[in-house]
C-alpha distance (Angstrom), angle and dihedral (degrees) to the residues before:
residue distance angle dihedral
X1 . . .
X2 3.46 . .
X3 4.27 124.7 .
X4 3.89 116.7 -120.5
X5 3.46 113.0 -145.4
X6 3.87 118.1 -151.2
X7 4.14 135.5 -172.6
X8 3.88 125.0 10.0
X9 3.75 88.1 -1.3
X10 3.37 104.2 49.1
X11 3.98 113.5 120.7
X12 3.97 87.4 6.1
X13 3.76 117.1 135.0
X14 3.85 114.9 -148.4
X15 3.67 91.7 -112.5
X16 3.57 101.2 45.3
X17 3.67 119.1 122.9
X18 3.93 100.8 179.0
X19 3.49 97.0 103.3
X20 3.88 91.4 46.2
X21 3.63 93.2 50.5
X22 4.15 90.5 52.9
X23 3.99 94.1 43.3
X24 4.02 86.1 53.6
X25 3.73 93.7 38.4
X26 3.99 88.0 52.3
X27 3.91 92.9 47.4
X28 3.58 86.7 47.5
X29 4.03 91.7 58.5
X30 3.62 93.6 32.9
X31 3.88 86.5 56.3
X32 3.77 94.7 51.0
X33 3.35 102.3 33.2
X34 3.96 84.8 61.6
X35 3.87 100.7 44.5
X36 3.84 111.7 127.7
X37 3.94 82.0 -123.5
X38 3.44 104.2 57.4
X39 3.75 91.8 45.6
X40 4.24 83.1 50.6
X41 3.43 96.3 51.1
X42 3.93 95.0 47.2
X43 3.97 86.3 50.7
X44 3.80 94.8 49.0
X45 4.15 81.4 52.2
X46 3.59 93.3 46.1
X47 3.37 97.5 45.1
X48 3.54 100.7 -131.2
X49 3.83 138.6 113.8
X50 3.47 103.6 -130.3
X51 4.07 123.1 140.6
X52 3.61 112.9 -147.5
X53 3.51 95.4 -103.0
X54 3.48 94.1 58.6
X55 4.01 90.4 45.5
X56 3.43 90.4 65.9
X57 3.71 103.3 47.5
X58 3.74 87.6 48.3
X59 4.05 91.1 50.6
X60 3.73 96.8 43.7
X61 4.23 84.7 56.5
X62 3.82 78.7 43.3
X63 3.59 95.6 61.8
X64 3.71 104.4 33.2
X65 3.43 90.3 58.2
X66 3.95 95.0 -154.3
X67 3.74 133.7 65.3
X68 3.41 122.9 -73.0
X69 4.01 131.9 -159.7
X70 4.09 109.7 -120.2
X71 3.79 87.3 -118.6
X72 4.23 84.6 60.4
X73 3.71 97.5 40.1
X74 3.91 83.7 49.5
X75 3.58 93.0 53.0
X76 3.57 101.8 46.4
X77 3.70 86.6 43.4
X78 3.93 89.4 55.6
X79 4.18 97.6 -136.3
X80 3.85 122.5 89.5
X81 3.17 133.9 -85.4
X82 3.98 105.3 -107.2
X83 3.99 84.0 53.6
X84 4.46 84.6 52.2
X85 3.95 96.8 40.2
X86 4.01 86.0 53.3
X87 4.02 89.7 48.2
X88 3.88 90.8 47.7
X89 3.43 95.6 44.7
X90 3.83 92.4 56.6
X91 3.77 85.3 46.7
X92 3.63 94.7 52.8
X93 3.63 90.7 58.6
X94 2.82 105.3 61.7
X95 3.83 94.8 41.9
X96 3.92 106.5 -100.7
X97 3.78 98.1 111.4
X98 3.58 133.9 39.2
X99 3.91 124.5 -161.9
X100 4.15 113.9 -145.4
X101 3.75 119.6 178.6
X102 3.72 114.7 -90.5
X103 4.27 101.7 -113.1
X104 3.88 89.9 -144.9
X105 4.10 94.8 42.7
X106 3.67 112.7 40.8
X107 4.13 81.2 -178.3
X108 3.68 86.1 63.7
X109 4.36 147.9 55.4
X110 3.17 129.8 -143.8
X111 4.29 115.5 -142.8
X112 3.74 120.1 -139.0
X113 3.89 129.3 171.5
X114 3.30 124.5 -93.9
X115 4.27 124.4 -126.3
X116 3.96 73.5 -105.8
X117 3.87 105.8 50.2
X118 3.69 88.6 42.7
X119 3.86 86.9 55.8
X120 3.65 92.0 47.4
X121 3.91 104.7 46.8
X122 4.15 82.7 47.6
X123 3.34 93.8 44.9
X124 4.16 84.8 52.3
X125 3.70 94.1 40.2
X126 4.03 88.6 48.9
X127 4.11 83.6 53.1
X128 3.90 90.3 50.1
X129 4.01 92.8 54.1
X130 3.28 95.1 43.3
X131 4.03 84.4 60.9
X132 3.34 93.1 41.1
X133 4.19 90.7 50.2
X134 3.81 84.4 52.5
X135 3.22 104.1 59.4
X136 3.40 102.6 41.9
X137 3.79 93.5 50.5
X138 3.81 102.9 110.4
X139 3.97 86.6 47.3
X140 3.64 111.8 117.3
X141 4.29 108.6 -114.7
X142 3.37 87.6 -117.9
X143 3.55 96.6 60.1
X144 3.51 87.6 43.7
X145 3.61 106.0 59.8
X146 4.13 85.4 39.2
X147 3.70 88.8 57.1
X148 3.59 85.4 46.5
X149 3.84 95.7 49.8
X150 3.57 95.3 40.0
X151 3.77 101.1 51.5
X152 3.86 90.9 34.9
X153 3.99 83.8 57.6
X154 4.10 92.2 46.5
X155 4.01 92.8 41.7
X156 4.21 76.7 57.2
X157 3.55 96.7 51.3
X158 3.81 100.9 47.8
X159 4.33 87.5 42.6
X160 3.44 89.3 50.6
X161 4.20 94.2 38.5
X162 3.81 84.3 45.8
X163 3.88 93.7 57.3
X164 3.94 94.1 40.1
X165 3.74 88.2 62.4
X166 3.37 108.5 31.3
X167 3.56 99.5 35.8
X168 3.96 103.1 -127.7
């Protein structure tokens, strides 16, 4: 009688290092992608004065494409909500966010970009492909649009794994 394996090791052989190999690969973007640096040097490109902190509020209105309430944006930002109402306030200031009241919540607002934010975080995210185009400029196209397909299809499977579980 054979043994059925199920979950992460399902289909592994003992000396397979595949999965290994992506998990360090991933840290090793993850780590780079988040250096204080890299974000500097895609700001000085941009030209825009945007911490990291602030990028990411200001993309996460980006892609939602609506308003959000702070406790939402908080939430889908995963870090509290004193630690978001400081970021937004900063960002209201200098005129990348707007609060409106919320129409079903009178005790709450809802933050949108501004024509300015909206400039900015492109602006930032234009900087960040322009990177990205450079280095992988001596890649073949074909191994382009397969890295393209193939991490498009994983960053699908861990969203989609991600809401299965924790129910978002």
């Amino acid at each position: 009688m054979g043994v059925t394996r199920t979950g992460a090791s399902a289909g592994r052989s003992p000396g397979d290092t595949t999965t290994g190999e992506i998990d360090a690969a991933l840290l090793s973007v993850a780590r780079v992608m988040n250096q204080v640096r890299v974000h500097a040097k895609l700001r000085a490109d941009a030209g825009v004065d945007i911490d990291r902190a602030g990028a990411a509020v200001l993309y996460k209105l980006l892609v939602e494409s609506e308003s959000l309430r702070l406790c939402d944006l908080a939430e889908r930002l995963g870090i509290d909500s004193p630690a978001v109402t400081r970021k937004v306030q900063q960002l209201e200031h200098l005129g990348l966010v707007i609060r409106s009241p919320d129409p079903v919540d009178g005790r709450a607002s809802r933050l949108l970009l501004t024509r300015d934010g909206r400039r900015s975080i492109e602006r930032l995210l234009g900087a960040r492909r322009v990177w990205l185009e450079e280095l992988l400029s001596e890649w073949p196209p074909e191994d382009r649009k397969e890295f393209a397909r193939l991490l498009q299809l994983f960053a699908n499977t861990i969203e989609h794994d991600v809401e299965v579980r924790h129910g978002h």
